[in-house]
N, C-alpha and C positions, 0 to 999 in steps of 0.2 A: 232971307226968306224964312217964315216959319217953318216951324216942322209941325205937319198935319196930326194929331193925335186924338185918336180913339179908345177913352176909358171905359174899358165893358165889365159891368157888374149886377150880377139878377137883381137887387135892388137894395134899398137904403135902411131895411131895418136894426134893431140893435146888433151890433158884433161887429169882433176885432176886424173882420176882414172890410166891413163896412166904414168903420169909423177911421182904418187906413186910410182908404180913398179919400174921403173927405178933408183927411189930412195933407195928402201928397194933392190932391187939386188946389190948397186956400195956397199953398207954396212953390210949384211947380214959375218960374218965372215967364212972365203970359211976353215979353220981348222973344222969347226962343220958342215959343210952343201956340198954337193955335187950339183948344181941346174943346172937349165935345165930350161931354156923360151919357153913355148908353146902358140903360137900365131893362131888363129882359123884363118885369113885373113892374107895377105900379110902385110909386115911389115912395118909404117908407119915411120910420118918425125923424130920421136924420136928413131929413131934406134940408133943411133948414141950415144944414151947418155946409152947404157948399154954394160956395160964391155965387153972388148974382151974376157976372159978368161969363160963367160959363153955362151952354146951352143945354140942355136936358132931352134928350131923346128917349122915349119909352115906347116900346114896343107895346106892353102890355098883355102879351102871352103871363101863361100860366106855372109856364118851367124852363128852363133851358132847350129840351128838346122838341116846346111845341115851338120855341122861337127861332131855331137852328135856320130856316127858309130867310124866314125874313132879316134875320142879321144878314148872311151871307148877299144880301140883296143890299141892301145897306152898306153895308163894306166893300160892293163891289160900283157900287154906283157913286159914293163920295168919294175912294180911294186915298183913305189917310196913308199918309205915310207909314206909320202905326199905330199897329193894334196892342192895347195891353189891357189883359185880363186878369182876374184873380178869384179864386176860388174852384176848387178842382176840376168840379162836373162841366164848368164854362171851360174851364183850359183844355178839357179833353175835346168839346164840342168843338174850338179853335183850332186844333190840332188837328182834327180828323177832316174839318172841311179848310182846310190850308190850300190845298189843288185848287180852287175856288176862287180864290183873292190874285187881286193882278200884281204879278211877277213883284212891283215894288213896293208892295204894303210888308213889310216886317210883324213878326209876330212876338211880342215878349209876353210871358205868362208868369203869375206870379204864384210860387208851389208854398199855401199856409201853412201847409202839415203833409207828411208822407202821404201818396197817396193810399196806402192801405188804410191812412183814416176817416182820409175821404169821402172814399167810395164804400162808404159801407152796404149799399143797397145792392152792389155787383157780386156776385161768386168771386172769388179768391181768383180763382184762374180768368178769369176772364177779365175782371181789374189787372191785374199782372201781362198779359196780352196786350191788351188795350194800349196800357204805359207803354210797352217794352216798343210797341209799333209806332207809336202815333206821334210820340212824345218827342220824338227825334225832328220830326219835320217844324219844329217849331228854332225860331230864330234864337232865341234864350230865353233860359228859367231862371228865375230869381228864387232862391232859397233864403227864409225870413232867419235860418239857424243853421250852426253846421251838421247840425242833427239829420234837419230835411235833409241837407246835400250829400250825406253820406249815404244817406237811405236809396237818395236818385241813382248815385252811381252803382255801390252794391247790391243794391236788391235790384233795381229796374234795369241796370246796363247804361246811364246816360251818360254819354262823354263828358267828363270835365270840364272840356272847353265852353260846353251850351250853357254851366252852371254859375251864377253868380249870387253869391251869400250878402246879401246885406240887411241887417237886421233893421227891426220897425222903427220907424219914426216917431217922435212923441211929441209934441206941440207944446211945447213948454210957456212960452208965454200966454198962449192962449188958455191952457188948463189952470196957473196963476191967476189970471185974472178973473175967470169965472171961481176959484174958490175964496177969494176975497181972502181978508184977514183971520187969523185963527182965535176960537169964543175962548173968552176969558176959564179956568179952570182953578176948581178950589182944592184943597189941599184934601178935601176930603173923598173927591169921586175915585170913583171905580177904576178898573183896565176897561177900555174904551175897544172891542177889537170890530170890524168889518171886515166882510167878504163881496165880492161880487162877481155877477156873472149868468148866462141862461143858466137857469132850475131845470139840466138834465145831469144823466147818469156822468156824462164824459168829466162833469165840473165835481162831482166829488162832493156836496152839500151834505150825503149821508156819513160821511164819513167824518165832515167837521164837527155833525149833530155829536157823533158818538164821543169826539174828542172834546166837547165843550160841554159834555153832562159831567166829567170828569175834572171841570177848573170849579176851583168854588166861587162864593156869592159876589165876590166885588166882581168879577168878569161880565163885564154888557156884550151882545154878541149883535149887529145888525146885518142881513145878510142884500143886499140891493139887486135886483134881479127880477126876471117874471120867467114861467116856463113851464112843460110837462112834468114835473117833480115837486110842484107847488105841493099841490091837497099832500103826496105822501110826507111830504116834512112838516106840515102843519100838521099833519098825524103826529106823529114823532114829537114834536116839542110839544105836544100837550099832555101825552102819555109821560112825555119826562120829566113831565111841571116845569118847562124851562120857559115857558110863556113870561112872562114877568120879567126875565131879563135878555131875550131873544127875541129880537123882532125881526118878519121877512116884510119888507119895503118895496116892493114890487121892485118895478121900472121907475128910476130915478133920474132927471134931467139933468139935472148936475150934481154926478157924484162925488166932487173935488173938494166940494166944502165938507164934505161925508167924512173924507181920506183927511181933510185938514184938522178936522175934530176929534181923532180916533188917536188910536196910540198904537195898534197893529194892525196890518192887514195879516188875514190870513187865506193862503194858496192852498186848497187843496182838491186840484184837478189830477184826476186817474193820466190823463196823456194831456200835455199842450204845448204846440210847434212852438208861440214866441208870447207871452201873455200880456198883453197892451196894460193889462189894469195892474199889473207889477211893474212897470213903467211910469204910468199915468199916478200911483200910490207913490212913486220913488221921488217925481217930479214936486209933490207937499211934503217931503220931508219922511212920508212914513215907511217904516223899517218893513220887510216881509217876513214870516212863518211859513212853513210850506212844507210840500210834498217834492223831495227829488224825482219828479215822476220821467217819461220819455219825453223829450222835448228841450226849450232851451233854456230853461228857467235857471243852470246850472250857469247860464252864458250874461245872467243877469245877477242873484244874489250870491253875494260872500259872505261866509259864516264870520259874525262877528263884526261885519262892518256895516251892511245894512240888510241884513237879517238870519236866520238859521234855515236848514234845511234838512230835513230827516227823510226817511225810507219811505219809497212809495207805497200810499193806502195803508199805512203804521198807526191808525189813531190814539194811538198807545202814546207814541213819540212824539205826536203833534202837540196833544197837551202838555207835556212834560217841555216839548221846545218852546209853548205859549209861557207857562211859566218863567221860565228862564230868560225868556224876551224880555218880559213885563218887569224884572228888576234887573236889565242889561242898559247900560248907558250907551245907547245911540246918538251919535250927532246927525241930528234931523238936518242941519244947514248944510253939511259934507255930504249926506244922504242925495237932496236935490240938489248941489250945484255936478254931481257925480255924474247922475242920470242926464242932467240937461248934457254932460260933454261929451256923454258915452251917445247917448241915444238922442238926442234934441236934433228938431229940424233942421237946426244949422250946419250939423254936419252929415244928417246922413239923405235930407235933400240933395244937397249936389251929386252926390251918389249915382242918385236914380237920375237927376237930371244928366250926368254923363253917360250912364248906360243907355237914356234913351237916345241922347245924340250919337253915339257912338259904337256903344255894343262892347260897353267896357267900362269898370267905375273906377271913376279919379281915386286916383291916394286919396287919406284922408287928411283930413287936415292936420301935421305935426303937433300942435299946441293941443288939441283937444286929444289925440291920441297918447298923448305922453301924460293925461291927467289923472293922480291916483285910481288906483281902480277900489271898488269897495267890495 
């Protein structure tokens, strides 16, 4: 018999926590799992990337909290097996109305980031309350980092036993084939670098501006992205004269050919729990630049093998680690077959599909865990 599952996520716009889903539904194997996409808002620009063959429920409220009724309605009338959520403000709403749901619905929640990064709209103590209460009556938490998971237990009090650490999945064939072939390159162009990510303060965009006025003329910089930080960094690159070899590319449909044409990515977010686009960048081959910031970035590049890492919000050291990328010999082919072992759906799928059967994740697979790490 299936296992009844219910994927709840407020809705399909750009982001990691988005494009997870999307991910763990085209892979989830549909022999063990019966599933159902519940979306608290209208459905955004990633619709598209999740199977036809599973069904789409929208509520179409406006936030988590105007939808709290009617899921609980939902949840208590179809009676999935399980619930699994992701993204804070849903995990907390989960959690708190738990008492609610019949005795055999299970609740996995899936924790992106601490939540003190979360919630940033809560007072301090009342985020902290919240957690320390609520957070227990859930069946388990999946931590994307051991970052998260440390933060759950130390700062929030959550038992060890509720926590299970398994980092994000990256779709590796499927991000291959949408970047196609890599464009022919003459001996005379430029350093080729890209960024991506929303245009807010959390991603750090002001920070890459300060360290890219500082690389000279061969450096091309494209940054892929839309958000609240647009106009001030079109301010910025134009006062810098960096127009001419800095382009901001909005929201880009597929950024893989981007990542396949480039020669660095560069990371520089003030905090991020697990960052997909250093995964999805790893999966073409390209090396990372970046900020050690809080988060698990540390759990993904290795200095020197596929990419550097310097001091958090350092712009000083970014450019100088951009430099030193730009004439470091990278094996882009070790690069992506690294990332497909470490992080590819084929291993860390089963993963989640044992924790949701069982509430526990298989080993991982010996072959792909025993493969050089970079």
């Amino acid at each position: 018999m299936k296992t009844k599952l219910f994927v709840i996520i407020p809705s399909l716009r750009v982001g990691g926590a988005e494009r997870f889903s999307t991910t763990l539904l085209r892979h989830l194997d549909r022999d063990r799992f019966d599933i159902t996409l519940v979306l608290i808002q209208d459905a955004g620009a990633l619709v598209g990337d999740v199977p036809p063959d599973i069904p789409i429920r929208q509520l179409g409220k406006t936030s988590v909290r105007a939808a709290i009724i009617a899921l609980v309605r939902l949840i208590r009338r179809e009676r999935p097996d399980i619930v699994f959520s992701t993204l804070g403000h849903l995990n907390l709403a989960i959690a708190m109305t738990r008492g609610c749901f019949h005795a055999g619905t299970r609740c996995i929640a899936r924790a992106a980031a601490s939540p003190a990064a979360e919630y940033t709209r809560l007072p301090g103590w009342l985020r902290d309350h919240l957690v320390r209460r609520h957070y227990p009556q859930l069946d388990v938490i999946v931590a994307q980092s051991a970052g998260v998971a440390d933060d759950l237990t130390q700062r929030y009090g959550i038992p060890d036993a509720m926590i299970q650490t398994i980092p994000n999945p990256v779709d590796d064939r499927h991000i291959l084939t949408l970047a196609g072939s890599p464009p022919p390159r003459g001996s005379g162009d430029g350093v080729r670098l890209v960024a991506a990510g929303r245009l807010e303060y959390q991603k750090g965009f002001d920070l890459l501006l300060d360290a890219f006025r500082q690389l000279p003329e061969q450096f091309e910089l494209e940054i892929l992205g839309d958000g609240p930080e647009r106009p001030a960094l079109e301010a910025v690159i134009l006062q810098s004269g960096l127009e001419k070899r800095c382009r901001l590319r909005g929201f880009v449909t597929n950024p893989f050919a981007v990542f396949l044409a480039s020669d660095l990515l560069v990371f520089c977010s003030r905090y991020d729990a697990f960052p997909n686009t250093v995964l999805e960048a790893g999966i073409c081959g390209l090396p990372t630049v970046g900020f050690r910031c809080p988060g698990g970035i540390t759990e993904i590049v290795r200095d020197g093998s596929n990419g550097f890492l310097v001091p958090a919000e350092d712009s000083d050291a970014l450019a100088g680690a951009i430099r030193k990328a730009a004439t470091h010999r990278f094996d882009r082919t070790a690069i992506q077959t690294t990332t497909a072992n470490r992080f590819g759906t084929q291993r860390i799928i089963p993963l989640y599909e044992s924790l949701l059967l069982h509430g526990i994740t298989a080993k991982p697979d010996s072959k792909a865990s025993e493969q050089p790490r970079p």
